[in-house]
DOVO-267682 format. One record per residue (C-alpha): residue number from 1; residue in one letter; x, y, z. Coordinates in Angstrom, 3 decimals, always signed. Layout:
BEGIN
> i	aa	X	Y	Z
> NUM	A	X	Y	Z
...
END
This chain:
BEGIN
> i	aa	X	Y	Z
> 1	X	+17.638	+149.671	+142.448
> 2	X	+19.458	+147.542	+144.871
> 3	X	+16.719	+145.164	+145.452
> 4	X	+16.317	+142.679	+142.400
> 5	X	+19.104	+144.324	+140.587
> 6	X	+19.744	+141.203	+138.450
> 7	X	+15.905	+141.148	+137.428
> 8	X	+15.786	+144.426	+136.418
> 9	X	+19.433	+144.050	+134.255
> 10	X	+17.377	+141.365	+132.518
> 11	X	+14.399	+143.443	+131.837
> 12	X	+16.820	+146.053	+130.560
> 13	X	+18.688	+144.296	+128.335
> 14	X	+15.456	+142.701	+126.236
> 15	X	+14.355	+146.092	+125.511
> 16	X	+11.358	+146.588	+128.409
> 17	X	+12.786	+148.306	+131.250
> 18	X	+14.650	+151.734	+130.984
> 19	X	+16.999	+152.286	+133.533
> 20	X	+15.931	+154.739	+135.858
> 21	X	+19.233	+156.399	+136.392
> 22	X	+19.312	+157.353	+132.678
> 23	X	+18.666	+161.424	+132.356
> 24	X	+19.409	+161.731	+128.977
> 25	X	+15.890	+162.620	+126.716
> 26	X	+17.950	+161.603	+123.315
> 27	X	+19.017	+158.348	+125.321
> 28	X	+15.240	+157.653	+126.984
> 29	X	+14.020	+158.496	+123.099
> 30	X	+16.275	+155.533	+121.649
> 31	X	+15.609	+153.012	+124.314
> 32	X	+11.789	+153.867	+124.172
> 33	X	+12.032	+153.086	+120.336
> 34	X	+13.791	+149.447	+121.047
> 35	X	+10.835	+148.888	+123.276
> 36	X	+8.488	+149.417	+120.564
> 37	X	+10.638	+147.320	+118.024
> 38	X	+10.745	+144.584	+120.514
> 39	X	+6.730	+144.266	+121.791
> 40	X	+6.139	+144.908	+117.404
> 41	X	+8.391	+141.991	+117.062
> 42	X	+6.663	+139.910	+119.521
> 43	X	+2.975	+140.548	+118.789
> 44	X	+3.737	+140.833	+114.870
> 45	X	+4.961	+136.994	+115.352
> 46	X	+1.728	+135.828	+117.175
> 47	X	-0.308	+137.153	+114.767
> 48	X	+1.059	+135.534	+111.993
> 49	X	+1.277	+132.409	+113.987
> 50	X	-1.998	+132.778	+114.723
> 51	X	-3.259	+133.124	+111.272
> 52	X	-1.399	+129.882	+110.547
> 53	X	-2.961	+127.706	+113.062
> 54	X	-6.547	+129.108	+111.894
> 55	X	-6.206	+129.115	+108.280
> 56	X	-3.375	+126.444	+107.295
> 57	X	-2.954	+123.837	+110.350
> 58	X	-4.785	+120.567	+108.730
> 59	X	-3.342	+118.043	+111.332
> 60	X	-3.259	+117.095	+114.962
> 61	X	+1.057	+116.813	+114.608
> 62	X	+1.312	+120.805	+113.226
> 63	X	-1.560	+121.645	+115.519
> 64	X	+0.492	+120.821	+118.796
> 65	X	+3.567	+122.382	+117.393
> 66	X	+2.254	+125.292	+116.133
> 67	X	-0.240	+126.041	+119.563
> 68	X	+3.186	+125.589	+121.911
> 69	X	+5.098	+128.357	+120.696
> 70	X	+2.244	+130.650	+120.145
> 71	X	+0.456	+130.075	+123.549
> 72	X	+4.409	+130.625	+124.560
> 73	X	+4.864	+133.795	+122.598
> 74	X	+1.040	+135.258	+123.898
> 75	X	+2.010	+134.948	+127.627
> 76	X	+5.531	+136.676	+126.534
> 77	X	+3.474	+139.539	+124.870
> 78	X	+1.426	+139.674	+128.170
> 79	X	+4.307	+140.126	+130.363
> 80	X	+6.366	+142.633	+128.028
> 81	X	+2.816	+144.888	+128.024
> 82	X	+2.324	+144.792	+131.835
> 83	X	+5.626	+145.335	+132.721
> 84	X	+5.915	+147.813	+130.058
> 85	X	+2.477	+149.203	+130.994
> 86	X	+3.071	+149.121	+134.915
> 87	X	+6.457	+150.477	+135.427
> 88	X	+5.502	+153.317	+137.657
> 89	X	+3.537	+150.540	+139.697
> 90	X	+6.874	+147.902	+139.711
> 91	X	+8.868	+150.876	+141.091
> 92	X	+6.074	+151.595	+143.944
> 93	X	+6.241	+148.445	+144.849
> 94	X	+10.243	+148.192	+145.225
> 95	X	+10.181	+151.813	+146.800
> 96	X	+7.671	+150.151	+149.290
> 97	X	+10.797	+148.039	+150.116
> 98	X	+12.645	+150.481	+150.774
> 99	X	+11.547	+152.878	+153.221
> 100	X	+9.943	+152.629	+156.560
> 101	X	+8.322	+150.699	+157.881
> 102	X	+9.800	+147.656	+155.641
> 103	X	+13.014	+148.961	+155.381
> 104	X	+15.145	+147.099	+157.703
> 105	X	+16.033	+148.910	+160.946
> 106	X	+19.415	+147.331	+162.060
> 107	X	+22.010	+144.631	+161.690
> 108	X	+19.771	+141.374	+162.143
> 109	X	+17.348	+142.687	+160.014
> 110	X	+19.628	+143.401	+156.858
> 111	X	+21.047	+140.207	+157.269
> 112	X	+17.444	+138.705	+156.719
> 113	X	+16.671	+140.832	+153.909
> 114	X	+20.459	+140.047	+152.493
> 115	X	+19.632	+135.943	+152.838
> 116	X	+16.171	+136.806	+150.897
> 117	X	+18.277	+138.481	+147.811
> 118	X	+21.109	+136.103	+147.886
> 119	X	+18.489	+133.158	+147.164
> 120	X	+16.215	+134.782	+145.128
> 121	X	+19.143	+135.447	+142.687
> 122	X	+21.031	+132.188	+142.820
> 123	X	+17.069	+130.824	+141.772
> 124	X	+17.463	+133.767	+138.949
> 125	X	+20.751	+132.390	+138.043
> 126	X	+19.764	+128.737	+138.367
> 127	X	+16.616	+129.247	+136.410
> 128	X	+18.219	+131.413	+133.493
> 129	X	+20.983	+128.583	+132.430
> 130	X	+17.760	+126.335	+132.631
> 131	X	+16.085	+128.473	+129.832
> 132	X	+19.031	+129.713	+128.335
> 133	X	+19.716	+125.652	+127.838
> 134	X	+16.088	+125.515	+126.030
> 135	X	+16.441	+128.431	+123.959
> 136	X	+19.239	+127.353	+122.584
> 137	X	+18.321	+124.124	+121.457
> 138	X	+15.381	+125.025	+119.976
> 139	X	+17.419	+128.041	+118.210
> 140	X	+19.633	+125.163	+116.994
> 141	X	+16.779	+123.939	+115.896
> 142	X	+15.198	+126.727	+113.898
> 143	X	+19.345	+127.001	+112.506
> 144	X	+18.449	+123.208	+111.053
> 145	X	+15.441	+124.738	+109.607
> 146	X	+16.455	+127.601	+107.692
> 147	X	+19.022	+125.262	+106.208
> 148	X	+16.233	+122.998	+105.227
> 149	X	+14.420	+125.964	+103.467
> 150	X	+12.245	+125.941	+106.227
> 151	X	+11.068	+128.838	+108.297
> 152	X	+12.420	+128.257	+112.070
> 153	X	+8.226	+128.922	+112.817
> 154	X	+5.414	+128.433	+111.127
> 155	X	+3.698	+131.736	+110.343
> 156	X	+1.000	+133.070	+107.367
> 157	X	+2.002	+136.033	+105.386
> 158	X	-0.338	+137.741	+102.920
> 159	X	+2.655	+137.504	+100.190
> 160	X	+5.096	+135.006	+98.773
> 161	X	+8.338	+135.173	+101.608
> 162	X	+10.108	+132.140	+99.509
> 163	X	+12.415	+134.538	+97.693
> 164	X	+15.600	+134.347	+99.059
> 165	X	+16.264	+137.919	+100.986
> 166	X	+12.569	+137.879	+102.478
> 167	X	+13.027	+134.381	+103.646
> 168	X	+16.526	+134.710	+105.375
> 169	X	+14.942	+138.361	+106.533
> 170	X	+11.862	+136.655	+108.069
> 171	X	+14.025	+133.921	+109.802
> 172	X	+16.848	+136.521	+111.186
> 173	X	+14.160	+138.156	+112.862
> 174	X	+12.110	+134.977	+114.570
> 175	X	+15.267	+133.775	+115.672
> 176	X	+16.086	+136.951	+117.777
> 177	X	+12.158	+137.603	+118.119
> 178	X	+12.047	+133.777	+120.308
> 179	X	+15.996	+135.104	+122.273
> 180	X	+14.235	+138.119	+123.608
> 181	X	+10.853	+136.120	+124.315
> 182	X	+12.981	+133.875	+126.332
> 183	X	+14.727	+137.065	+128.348
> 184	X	+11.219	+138.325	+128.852
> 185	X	+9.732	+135.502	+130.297
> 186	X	+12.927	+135.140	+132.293
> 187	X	+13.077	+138.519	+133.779
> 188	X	+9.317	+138.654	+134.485
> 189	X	+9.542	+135.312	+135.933
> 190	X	+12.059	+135.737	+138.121
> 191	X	+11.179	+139.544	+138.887
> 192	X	+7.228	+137.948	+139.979
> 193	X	+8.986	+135.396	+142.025
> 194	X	+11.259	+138.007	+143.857
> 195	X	+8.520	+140.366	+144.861
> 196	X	+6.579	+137.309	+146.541
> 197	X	+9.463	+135.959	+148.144
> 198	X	+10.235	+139.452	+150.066
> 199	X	+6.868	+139.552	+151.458
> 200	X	+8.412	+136.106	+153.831
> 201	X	+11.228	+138.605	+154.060
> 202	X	+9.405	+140.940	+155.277
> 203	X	+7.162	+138.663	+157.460
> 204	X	+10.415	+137.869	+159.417
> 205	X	+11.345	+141.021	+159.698
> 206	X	+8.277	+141.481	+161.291
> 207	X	+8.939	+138.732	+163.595
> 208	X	+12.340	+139.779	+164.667
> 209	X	+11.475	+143.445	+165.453
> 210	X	+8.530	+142.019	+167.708
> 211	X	+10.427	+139.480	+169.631
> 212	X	+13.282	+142.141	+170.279
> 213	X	+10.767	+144.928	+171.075
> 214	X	+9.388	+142.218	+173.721
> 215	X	+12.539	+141.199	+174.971
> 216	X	+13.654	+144.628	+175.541
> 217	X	+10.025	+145.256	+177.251
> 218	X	+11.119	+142.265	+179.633
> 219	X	+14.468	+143.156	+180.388
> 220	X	+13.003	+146.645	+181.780
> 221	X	+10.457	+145.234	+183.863
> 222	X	+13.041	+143.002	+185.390
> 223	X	+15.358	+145.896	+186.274
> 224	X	+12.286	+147.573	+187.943
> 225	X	+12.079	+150.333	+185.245
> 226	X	+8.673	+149.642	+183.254
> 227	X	+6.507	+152.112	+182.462
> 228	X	+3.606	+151.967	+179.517
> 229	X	+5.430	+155.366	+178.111
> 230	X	+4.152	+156.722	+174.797
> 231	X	+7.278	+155.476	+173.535
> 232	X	+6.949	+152.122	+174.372
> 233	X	+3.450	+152.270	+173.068
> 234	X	+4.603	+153.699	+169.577
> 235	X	+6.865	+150.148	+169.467
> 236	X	+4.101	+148.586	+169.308
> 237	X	+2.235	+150.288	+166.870
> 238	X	+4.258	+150.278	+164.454
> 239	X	+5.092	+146.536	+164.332
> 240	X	+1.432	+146.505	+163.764
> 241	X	+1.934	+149.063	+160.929
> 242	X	+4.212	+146.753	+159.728
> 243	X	+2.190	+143.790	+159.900
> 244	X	-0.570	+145.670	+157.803
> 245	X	+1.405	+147.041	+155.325
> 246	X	+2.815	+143.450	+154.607
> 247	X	-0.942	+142.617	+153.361
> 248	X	-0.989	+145.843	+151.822
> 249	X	+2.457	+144.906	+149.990
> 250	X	+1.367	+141.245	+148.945
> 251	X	-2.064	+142.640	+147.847
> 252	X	-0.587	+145.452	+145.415
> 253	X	+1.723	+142.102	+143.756
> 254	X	-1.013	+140.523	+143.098
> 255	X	-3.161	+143.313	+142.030
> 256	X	-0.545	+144.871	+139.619
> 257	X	+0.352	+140.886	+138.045
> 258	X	-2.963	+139.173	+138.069
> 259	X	-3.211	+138.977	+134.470
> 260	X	+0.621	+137.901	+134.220
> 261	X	-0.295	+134.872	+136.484
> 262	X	-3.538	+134.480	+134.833
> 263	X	-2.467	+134.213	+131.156
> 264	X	+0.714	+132.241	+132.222
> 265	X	-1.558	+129.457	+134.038
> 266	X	-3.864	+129.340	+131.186
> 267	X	-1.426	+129.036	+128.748
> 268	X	+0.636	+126.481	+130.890
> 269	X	-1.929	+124.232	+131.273
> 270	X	-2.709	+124.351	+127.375
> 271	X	+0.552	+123.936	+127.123
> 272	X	+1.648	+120.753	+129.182
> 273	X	-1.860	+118.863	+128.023
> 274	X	-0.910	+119.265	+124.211
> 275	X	+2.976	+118.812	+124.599
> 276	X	+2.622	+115.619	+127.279
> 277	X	+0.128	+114.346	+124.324
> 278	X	+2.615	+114.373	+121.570
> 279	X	+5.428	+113.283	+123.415
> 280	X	+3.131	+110.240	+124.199
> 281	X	+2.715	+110.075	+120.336
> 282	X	+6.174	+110.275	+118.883
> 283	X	+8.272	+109.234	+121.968
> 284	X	+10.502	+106.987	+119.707
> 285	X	+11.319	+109.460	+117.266
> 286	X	+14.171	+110.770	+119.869
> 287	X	+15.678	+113.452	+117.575
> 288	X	+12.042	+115.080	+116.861
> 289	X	+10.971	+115.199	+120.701
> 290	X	+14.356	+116.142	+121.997
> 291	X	+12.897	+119.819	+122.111
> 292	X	+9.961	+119.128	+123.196
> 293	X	+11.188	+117.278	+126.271
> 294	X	+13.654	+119.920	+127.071
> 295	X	+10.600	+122.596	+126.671
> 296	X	+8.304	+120.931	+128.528
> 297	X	+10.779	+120.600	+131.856
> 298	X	+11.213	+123.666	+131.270
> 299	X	+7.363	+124.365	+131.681
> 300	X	+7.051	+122.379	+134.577
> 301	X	+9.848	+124.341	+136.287
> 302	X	+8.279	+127.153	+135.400
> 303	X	+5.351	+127.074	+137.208
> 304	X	+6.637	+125.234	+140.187
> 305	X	+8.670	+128.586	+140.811
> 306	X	+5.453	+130.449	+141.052
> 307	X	+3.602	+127.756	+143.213
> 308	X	+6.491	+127.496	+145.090
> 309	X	+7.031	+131.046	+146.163
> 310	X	+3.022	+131.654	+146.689
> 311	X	+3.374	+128.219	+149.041
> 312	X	+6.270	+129.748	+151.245
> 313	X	+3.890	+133.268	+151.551
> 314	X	+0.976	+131.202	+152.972
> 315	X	+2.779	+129.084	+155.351
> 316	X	+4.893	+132.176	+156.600
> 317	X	+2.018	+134.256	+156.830
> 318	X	+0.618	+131.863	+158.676
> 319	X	+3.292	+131.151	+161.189
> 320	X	+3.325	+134.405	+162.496
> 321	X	+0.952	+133.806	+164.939
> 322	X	+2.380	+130.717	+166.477
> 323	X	+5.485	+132.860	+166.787
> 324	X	+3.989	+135.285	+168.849
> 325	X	+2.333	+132.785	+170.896
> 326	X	+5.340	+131.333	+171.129
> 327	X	+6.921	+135.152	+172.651
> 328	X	+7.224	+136.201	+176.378
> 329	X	+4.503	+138.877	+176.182
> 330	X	+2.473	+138.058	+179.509
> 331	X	+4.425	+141.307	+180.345
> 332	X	+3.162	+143.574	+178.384
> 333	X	-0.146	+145.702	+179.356
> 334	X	-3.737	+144.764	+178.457
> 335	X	-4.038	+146.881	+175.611
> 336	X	-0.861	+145.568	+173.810
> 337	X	-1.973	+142.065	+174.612
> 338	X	-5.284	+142.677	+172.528
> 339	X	-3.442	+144.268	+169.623
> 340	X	-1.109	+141.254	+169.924
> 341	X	-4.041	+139.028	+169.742
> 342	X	-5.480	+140.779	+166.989
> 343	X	-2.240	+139.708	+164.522
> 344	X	-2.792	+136.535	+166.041
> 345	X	-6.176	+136.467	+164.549
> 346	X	-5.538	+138.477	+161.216
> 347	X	-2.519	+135.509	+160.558
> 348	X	-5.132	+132.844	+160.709
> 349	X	-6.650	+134.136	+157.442
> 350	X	-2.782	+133.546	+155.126
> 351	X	-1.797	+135.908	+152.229
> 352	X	-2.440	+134.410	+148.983
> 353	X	-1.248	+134.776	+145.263
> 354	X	-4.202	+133.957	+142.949
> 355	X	-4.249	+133.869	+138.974
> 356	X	-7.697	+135.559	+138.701
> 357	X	-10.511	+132.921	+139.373
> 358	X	-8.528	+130.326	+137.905
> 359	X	-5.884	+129.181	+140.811
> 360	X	-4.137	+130.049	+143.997
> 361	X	-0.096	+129.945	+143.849
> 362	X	+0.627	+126.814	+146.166
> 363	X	+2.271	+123.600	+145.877
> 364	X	-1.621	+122.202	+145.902
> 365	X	-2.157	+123.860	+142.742
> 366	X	+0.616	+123.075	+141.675
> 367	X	-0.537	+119.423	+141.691
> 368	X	-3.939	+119.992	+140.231
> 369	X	-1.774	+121.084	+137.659
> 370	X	-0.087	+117.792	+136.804
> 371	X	-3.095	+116.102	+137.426
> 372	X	-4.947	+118.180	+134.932
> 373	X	-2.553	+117.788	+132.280
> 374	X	-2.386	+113.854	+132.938
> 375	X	-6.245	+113.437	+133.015
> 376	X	-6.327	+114.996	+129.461
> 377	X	-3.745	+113.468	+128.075
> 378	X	-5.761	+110.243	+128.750
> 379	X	-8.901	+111.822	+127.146
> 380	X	-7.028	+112.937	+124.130
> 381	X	-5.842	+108.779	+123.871
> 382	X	-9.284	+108.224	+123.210
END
């Protein structure tokens, strides 16, 4: 896949994406058993997290350590399952990319498409060393731990894991269990944020085929040679094609990673409330919070990528119509003038990215968000 190559590497490499270009059945058989070690790994450690918080968590301090990394580790198991679970769906949707009418037609339009990729993986990049940074403090951390006699995460176990080999066998495998959390969440992250980004790609494709179509539509009046041929008429259609299958595009993202965005809100906001609160608590004991500052940044910038990208979609989607306003179309004949208006209309309602019920993707929510987490850190003061 040319298109969000770098994503897709990601997704490879922590054990939830098979290459497509791999025809070997022994070598599909291996890979397919790495999957299952790695989403066993992932849901085996919530569970025992879990079990910890419910039956051995006696105070507020182990409470809001304990809830971070498994409301971390739930979304991970989330994203791992639907990406997993919706390959054949993923692959649509880049395939969609691909071939007409979104596939770009000429030289302009590849260089749009080109600018879209070339930011969406310097962000990929950019956002990687960013939780790359994270994980590897906090595997520093866990490394401080085990030396301790510690476990680097608090879990339950139904039998005694204090004997030496269990114990450094238990903490081998949360250590790697939290490195391939943190590719997950990277590649889906990233991956989500791609797929909503190319959907402004797309909308300026859109944009630039129109004006050009229209320009060309001009030009041939001028030089006395306009006539409303069939082939002129096709033009149009399909730029309205194109415009619909844009919707059609965004609507399938959402559709296929609702409950990514869903779980990922819910457990942010969880997340920021408890972590802001016991920053707020211990915010002179510098080497204890160190992660949790670094983690929580790295929350923030987490979801600012997705209200970000949702943001862009609405304001593009909605621009399209003053851009066509904006067009020489007085030209064109009364039927293509209607169709025109038509877009004009449908761009008045914007495409939207929404968790569920819970939120819309936009810079908005995006402050809700730190307003939620703000008013209850104040309630949890009292």
């Amino acid at each position: 896949m040319q298109i969000l190559s770098l994503n897709f590497l990601i997704h490879s490499l922590c054990g939830i994406w098979r290459p497509n270009e791999w025809s070997s059945n022994g070598a599909k058989l291996m890979y397919n058993v790495f999957t299952f070690i790695v989403i066993f790994s992932e849901y085996f450690l919530v569970l025992t997290q879990f079990m910890d918080i419910v039956l051995i968590v006696d105070n507020i301090d182990d409470f809001a350590t304990n809830t971070l990394m498994f409301l971390t580790i739930v979304a991970v198991c989330c994203k791992a399952t639907v990406v997993v679970v919706r390959r054949n769906a993923i692959t649509n949707l880049v395939q969609i990319l691909m071939k007409t009418p979104c596939k770009p037609c000429d030289e302009d339009e590849v260089v749009i498409q080109t600018k879209y990729d070339m930011f969406i993986r310097s962000c990929s990049i950019k956002y990687s060393l960013l939780a790359t940074s994270s994980v590897t403090g906090t595997t520093i951390g866990s490394v401080l731990n085990i030396m301790q006699g510690h476990l680097p995460y608090r879990i339950w176990l139904p039998y005694n894991y204090n004997v030496s080999t269990t114990f450094w066998a238990i903490s081998v495998h949360q250590i790697i269990t939290v490195i391939f959390s943190a590719m997950i969440n990277i590649g889906t992250d990233t991956l989500v944020f791609g797929l909503i980004l190319h959907t402004c790609a797309q909308l300026k494709i859109f944009e630039s085929r129109l004006h050009k179509l229209i320009i060309n539509r001009t030009i041939r009046y001028l030089e006395n040679t306009f006539s409303p041929s069939n082939k002129n008429k096709i033009g149009i259609s399909e730029c309205i094609r194109h415009h619909l299958s844009i919707y059609k595009y965004a609507k399938t993202v959402n559709i296929v990673f609702n409950q990514v965005l869903f779980v990922q809100f819910f457990a942010s906001i969880l997340v920021l409330c408890t972590s802001v609160y016991y920053l707020s608590i211990h915010i002179t004991e510098l080497s204890g919070t160190a992660t949790f500052l670094v983690y929580t940044i790295g929350m923030f910038v987490q979801i600012y990528i997705y209200c970000w990208s949702g943001n862009e979609v609405i304001l593009k989607s909605m621009s399209v119509g003053d851009a066509i306003y904006y067009m020489d179309w007085p030209l064109l004949s009364i039927n293509e003038k209607k169709e025109l208006l038509m877009v004009m209309i449908r761009s008045t309602i914007p495409i939207k990215f929404t968790s569920s019920f819970l939120i819309t993707l936009s810079l908005q929510s995006y402050s809700n968000i730190l307003k939620t987490s703000y008013s209850a850190f104040n309630v949890l003061q009292k």
